[in-house]
LOKE-184749 format. One line per 10 residues: number of its first residue (from 1); for each residue x, y, z of N, C-alpha, C. Coordinates in steps of 0.001 Angstrom, whole numbers, plus 500000, padded with zeros to 6 digits. Example, Ala and Ser with C-alpha at 12.3 -4.5 7.8 and 13.67 -1.06 7.14 Angstrom:
BEGIN
1) 513190/494310/507800/512300/495500/507800/513200/496700/507800  512850/497750/507080/513670/498940/507140/512900/500030/507870
This chain:
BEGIN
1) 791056/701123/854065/790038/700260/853450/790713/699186/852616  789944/698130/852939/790490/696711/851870/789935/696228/851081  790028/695577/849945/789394/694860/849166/789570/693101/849006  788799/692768/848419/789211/691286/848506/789110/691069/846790  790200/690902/846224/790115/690673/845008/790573/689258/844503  791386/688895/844988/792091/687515/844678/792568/687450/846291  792960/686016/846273/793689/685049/847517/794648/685783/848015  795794/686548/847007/796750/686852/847405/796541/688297/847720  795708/688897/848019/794806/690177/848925/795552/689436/850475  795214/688563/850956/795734/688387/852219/796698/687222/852454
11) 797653/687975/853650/798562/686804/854252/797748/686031/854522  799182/684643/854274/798873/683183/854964/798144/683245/856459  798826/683990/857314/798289/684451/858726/797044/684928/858986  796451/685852/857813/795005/686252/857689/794220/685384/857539  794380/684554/856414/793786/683694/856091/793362/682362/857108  794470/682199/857573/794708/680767/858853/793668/682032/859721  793507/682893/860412/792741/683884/861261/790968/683658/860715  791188/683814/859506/789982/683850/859088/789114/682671/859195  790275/681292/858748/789372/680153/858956/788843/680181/860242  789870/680433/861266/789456/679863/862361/788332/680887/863597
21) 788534/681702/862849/787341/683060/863095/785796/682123/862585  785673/681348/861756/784889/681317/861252/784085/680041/861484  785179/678987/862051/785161/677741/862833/784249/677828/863550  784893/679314/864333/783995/679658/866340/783057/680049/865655  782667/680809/864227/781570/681300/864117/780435/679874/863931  780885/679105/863348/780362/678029/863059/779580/676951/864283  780910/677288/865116/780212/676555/866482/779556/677619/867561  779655/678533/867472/779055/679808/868403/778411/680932/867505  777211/680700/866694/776552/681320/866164/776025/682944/866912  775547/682629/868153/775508/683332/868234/775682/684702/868930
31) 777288/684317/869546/777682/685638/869814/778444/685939/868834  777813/686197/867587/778270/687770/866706/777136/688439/865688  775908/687571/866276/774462/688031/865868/773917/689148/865384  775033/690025/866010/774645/691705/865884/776223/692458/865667  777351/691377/864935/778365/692300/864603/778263/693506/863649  777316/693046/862986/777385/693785/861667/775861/694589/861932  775296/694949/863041/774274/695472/863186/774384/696863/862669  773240/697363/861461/773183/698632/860997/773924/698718/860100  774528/697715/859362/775421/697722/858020/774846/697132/856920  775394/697595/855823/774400/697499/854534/775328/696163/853711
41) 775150/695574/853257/776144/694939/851965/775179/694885/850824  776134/695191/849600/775121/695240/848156/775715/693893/847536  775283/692843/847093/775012/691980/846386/775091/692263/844613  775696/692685/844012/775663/693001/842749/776037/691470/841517  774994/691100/841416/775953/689948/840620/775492/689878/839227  776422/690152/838082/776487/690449/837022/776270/689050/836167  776514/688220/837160/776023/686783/836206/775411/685491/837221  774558/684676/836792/774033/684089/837683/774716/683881/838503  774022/683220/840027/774691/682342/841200/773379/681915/841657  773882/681144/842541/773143/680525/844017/773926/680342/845259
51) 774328/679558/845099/775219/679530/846271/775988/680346/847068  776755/681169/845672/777744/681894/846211/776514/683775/846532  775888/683657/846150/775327/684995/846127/774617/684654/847771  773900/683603/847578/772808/683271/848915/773678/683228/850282  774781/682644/849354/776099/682248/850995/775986/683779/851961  776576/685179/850319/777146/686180/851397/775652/686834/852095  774027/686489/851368/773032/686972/851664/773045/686604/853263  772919/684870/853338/773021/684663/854559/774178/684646/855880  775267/685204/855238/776130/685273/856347/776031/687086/856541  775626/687730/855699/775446/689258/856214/774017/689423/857278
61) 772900/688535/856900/771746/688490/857931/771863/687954/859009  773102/686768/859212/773532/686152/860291/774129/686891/861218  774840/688110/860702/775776/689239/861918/774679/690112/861524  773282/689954/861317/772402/691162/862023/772593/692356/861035  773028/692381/860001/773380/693275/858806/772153/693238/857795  771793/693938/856583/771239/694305/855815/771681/693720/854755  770705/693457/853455/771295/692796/851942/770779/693448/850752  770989/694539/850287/770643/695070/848838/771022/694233/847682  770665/694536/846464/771644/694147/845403/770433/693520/843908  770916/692713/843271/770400/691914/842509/771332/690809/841692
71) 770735/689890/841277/771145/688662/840545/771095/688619/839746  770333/689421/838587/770476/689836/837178/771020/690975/836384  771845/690751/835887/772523/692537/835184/771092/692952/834524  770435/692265/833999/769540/692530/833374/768296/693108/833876  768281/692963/834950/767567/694234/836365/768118/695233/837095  769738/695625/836043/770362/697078/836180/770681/697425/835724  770743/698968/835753/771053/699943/835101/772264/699167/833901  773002/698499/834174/774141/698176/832841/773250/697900/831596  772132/697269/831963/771194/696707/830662/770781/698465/830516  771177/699465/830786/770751/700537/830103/772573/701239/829382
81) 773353/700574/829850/774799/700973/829404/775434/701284/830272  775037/701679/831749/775408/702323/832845/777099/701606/832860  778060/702047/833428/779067/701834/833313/779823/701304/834821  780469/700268/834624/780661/699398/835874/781222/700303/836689  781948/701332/836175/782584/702330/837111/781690/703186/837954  780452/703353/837162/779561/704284/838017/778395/703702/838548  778158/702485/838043/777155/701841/839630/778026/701368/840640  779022/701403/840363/780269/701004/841949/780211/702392/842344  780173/703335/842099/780345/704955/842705/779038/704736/843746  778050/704576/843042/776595/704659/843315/776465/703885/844617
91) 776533/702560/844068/776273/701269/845374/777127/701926/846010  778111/702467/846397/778892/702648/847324/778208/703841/848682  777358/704436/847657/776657/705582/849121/775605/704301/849595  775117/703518/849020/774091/702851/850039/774333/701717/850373  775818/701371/850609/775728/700172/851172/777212/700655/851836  777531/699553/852616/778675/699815/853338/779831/698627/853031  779592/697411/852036/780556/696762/851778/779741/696121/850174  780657/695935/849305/780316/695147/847413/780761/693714/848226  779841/692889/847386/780044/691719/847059/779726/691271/845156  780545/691190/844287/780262/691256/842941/780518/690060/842484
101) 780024/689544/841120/780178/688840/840321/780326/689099/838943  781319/688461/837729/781345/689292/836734/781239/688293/835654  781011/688491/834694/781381/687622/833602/783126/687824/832810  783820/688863/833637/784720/689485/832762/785975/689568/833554  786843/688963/833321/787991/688773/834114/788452/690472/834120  789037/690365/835594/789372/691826/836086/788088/692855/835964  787129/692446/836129/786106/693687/836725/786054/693978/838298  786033/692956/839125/785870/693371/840588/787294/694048/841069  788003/694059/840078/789849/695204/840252/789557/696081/839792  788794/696389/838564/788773/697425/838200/787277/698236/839227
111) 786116/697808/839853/785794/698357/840497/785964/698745/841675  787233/698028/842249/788070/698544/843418/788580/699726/843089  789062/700025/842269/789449/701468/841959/788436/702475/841927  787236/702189/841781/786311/703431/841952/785236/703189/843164  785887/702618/844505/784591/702115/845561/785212/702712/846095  784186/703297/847327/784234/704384/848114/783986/703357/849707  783760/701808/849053/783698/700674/850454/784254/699603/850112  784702/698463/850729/785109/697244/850578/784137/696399/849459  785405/696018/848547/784946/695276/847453/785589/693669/847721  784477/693147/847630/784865/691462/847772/784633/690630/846042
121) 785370/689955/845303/785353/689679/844113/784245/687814/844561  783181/687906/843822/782664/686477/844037/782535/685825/843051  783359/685957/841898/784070/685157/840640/784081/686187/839714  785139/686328/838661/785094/686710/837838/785396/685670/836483  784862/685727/835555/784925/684963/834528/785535/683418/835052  786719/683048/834027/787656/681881/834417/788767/682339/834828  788551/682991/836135/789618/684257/836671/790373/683582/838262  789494/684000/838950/789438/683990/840625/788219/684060/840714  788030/683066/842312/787123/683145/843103/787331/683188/844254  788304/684249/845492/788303/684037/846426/788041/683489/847557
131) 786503/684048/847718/785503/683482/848854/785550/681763/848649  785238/681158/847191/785166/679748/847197/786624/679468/847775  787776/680149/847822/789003/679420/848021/788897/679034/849980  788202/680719/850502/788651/680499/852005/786951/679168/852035  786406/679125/851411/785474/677952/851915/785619/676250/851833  787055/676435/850979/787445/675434/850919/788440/674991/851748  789138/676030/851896/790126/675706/852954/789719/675899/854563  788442/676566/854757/787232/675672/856004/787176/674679/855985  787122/674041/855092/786183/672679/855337/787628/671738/855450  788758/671952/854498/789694/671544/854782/790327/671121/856441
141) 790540/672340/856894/790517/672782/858347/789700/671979/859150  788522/671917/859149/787658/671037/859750/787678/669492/859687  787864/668785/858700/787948/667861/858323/789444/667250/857902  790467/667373/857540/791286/667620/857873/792558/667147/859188  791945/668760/859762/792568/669231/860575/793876/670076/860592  794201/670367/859578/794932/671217/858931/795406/671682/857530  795721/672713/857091/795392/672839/855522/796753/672737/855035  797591/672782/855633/799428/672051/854785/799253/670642/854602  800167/670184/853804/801079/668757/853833/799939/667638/853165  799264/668057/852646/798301/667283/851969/798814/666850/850311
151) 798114/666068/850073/798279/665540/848294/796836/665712/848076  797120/666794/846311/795386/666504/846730/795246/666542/844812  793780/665903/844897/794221/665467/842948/792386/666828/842505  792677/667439/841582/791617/668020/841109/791687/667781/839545  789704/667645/839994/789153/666389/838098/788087/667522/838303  788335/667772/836275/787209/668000/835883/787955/669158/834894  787281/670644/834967/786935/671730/833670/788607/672362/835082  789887/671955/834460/791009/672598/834923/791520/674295/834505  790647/674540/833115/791468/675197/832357/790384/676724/832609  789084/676797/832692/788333/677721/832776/787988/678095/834519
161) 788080/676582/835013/787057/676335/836331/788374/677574/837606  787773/678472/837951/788395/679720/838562/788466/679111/840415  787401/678572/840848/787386/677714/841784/789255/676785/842363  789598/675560/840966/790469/675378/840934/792302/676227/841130  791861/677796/839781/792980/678311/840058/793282/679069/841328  792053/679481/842312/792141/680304/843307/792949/679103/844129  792350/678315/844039/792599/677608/845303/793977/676410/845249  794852/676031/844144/795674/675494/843385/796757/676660/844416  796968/677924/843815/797221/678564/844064/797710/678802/845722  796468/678902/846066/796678/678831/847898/797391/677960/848145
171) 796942/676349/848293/797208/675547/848555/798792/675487/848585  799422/676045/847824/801347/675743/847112/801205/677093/848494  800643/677658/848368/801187/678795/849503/801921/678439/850501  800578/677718/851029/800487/677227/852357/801763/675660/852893  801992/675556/851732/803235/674617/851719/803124/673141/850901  801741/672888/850789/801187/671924/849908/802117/671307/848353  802846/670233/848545/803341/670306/847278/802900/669024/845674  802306/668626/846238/802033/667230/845371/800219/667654/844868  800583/667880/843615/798506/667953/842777/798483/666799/841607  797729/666140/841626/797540/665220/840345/796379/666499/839589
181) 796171/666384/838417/795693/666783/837485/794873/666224/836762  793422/665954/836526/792727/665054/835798/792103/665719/834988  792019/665848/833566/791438/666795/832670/791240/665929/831159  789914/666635/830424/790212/665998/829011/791507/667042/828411  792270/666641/827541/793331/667694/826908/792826/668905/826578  791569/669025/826386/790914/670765/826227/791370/671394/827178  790848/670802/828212/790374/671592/829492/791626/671520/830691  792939/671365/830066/793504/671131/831467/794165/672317/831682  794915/672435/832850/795611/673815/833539/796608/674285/832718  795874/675753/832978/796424/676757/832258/798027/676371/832190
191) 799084/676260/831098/800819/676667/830938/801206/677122/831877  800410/679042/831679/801354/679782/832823/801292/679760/834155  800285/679103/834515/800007/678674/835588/800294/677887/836625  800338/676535/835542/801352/675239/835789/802913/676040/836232  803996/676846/835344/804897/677398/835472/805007/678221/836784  803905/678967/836955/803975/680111/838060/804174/679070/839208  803398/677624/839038/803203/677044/840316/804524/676286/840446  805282/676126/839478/806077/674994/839609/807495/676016/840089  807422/677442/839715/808772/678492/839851/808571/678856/841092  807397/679418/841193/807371/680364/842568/807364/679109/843752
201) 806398/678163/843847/806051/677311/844489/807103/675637/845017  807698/675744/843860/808640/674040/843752/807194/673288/843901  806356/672852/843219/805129/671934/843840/805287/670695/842501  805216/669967/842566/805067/668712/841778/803444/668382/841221  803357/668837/839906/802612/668332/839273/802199/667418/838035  801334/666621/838800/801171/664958/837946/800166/665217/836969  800278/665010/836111/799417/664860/834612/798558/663121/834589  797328/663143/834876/797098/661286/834641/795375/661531/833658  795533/660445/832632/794163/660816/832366/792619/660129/833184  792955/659191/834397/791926/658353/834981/791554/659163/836258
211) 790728/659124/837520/790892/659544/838411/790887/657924/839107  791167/656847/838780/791467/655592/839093/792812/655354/839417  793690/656047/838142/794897/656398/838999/795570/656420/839737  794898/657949/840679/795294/658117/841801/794200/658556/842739  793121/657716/842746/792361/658072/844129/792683/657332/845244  793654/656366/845301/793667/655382/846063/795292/656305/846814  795409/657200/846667/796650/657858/847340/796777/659253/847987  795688/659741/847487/795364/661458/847562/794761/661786/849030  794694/662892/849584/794268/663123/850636/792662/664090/850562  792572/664369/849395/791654/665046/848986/791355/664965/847465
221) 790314/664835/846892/789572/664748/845429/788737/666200/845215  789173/666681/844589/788412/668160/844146/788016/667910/843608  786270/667671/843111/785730/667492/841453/785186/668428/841481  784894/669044/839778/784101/669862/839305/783711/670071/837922  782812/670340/837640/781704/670315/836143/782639/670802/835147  782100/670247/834344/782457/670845/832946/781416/671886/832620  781771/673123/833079/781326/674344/832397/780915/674533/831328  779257/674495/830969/779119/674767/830050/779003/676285/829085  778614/677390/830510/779026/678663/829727/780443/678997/829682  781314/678165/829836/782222/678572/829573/782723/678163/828003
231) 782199/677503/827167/782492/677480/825928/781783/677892/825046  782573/678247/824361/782241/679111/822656/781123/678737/821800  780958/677249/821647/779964/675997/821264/779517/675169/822148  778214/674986/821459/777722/673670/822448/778167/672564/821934  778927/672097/820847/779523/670748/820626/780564/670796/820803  781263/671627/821369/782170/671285/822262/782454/670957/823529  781184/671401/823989/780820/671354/825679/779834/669607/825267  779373/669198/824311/778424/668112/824778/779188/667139/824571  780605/667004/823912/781676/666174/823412/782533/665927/824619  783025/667038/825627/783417/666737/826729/782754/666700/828162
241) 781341/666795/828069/780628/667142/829078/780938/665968/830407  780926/664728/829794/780820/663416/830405/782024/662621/830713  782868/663617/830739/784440/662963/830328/784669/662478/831832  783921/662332/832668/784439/662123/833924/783736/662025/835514  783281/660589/835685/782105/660711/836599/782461/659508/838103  782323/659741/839395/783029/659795/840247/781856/658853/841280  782217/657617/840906/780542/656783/841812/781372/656236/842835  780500/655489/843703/780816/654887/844879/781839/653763/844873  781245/653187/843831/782613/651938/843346/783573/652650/843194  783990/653647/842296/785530/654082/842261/786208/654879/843870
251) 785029/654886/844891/785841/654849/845702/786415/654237/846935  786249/652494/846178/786812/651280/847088/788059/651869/847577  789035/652151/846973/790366/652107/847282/790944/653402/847554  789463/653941/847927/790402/655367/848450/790866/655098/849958  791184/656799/850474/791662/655814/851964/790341/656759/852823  790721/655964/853861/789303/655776/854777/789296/657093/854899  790002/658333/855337/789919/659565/855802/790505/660402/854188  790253/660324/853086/789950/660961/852261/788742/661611/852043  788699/663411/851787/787597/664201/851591/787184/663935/850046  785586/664092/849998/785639/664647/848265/784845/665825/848427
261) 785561/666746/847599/784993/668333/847789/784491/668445/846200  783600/669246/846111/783209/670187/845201/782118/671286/845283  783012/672548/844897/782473/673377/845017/780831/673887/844162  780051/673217/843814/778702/672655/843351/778307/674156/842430  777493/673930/841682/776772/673187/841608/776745/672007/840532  776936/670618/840997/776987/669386/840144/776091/669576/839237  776723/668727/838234/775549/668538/837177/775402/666955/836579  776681/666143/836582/776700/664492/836565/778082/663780/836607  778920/664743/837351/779948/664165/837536/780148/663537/838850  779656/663570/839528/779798/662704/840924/778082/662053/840946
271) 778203/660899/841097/776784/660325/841248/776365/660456/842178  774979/660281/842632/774173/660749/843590/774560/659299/845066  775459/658408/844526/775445/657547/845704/776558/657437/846174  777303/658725/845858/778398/659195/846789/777842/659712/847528  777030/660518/847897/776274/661734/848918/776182/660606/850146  775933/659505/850028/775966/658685/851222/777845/658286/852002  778351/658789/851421/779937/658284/851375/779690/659326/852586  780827/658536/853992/781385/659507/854771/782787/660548/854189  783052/660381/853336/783877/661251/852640/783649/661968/851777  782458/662407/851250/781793/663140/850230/781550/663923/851438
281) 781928/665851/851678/781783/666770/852213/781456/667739/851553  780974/667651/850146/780679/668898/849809/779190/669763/850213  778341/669032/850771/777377/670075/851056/777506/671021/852301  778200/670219/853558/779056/670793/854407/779951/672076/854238  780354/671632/852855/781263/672211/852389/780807/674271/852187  779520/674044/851523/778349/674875/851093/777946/675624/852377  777998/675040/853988/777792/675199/855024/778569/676605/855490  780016/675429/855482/781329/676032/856618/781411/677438/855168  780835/677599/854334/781530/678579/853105/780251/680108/854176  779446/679811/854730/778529/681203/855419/779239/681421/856078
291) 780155/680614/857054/780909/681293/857919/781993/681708/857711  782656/681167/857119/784220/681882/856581/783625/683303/856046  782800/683234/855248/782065/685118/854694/781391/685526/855203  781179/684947/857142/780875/686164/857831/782038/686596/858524  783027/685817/858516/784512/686610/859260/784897/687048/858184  785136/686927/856971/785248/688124/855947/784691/689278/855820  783942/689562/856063/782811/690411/856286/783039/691118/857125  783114/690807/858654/783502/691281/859649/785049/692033/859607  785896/691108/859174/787105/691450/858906/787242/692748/858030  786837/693124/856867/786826/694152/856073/785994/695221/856248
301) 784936/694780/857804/784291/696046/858162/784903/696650/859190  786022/695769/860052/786043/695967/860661/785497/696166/862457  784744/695231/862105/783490/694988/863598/783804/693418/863961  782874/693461/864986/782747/691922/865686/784514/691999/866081  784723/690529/866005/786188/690173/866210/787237/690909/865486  787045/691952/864512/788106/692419/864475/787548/694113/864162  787153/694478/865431/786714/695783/865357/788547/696527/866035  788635/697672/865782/789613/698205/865534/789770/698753/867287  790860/698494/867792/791570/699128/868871/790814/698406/870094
């Protein structure tokens, strides 16, 4: 049995498998309609979502599977004290694979240790977010056309936003070496992080405070919100909220086959008259993310395309 806790849960090779598992799923819906026929997945998410909760809802109904769970802690047993260790015991007789969300860095590790089925992590705090990483590197793949050898600049909440470190991360994996960095000084990437990437990785990272900069060079623009539950105060979040907003004019001088991704949900950092830009992919983005987590899915159950023997 496997879990999916962070990126580095699977080889580069898995991962490259998975996108492209998920490609065919994308273009051949439906022969795997019934991979997951008669299987349960529980949905447990300890702090809001949409996207990411609805994604794995609809890619488990898409392979013909079942969806338990809930979207509020506050419609489980924890709002009675119940202990994360023992509704993972529990969910585990009635479902056949976790999909979790936490407010608390290292909970979906620590409930890998007491699941009796495949645990998939669907953010924890300002931790990891797996699933957003392989949905990004879909769309990458697709658009693209391959996920090495790129320059790619990520603006916005660097220092909390878990989206960024999952996928920062990958990216140096996969051979990727050039990131610009756009952040107010609060919010930019973590020290040890920067270090881990620059030791383990050799990757070159640029510090700039504009995304004017360098949009006119990048192969990809990651934006994303300034998190507001992620701070302590609200005048600290309403002081940097606006630090950074991404319209159609600033992207005269990008280049013609530059993506802009973000993993959503926006709140006013990209204006609404990018959505007309042939290079604004993020709702796509939201798309190709059902199918990559139904070959995840499949993959850790073991059925469909990678049923055993």
């Amino acid at each position: 049995m496997r879990h999916l806790i962070e990126p580095e849960d699977l080889t580069l090779e898995e991962i490259s498998d998975l996108v492209d598992i998920g490609l065919d799923m994308y273009e051949n819906p439906r022969v795997y309609n019934k991979a997951c026929d008669g299987k349960i997945l529980a949905s447990l998410f300890f702090e809001p979502s949409t996207r990411t909760k609805f994604s794995f809802d609809s890619a488990m109904m898409r392979l013909g599977g079942n969806v338990i769970g809930f979207a509020d802690a506050n419609t489980s047993s924890a709002q009675k004290g119940e202990s994360l260790a023992d509704t993972i015991r529990v969910m585990g007789y009635y479902s056949d694979i976790i999909v979790m969300r936490h407010p608390k860095e290292g909970a979906p590790k620590l409930a890998s240790q007491y699941s009796s089925v495949p645990i998939i992590n669907g953010g924890d705090g300002g931790h990891q977010h797996p699933t957003q990483t392989l949905t990004d590197l879909i769309t990458i793949k697709k658009y693209k056309g391959h996920i090495d050898g790129h320059s790619v600049a990520f603006c916005g909440d660097l220092k909390y936003g878990r989206t960024v470190h999952s996928l920062i991360k990958t990216l140096a994996r996969f051979g990727n070496k050039k990131f610009y960095l756009i952040s107010p000084e609060e919010l930019k990437l973590p020290s040890s992080l920067k270090r881990q990437l620059i030791e383990k990785y050799d990757v070159e990272l640029i510090e700039v405070n504009y995304m004017e900069d360098v949009i006119d060079v990048v192969d990809i623009f990651y934006m994303t919100r300034i998190q507001k539950e992620r701070f302590f105060n609200e005048e600290d979040y309403l002081k940097l909220k606006n630090s950074y907003k991404l319209t159609k004019d600033k992207l005269k001088n990008a280049k013609e086959d530059m993506i802009v991704m973000h993993p959503l949900p926006r709140v006013n950092e990209i204006a609404y008259d990018v959505d007309t830009d042939k290079r604004a992919v993020y709702f796509e983005q939201t798309e190709l993310g059902v199918y990559v987590r139904m070959a995840l899915i499949t993959k850790l159950l073991e059925v469909g395309p990678y049923v055993r023997g």
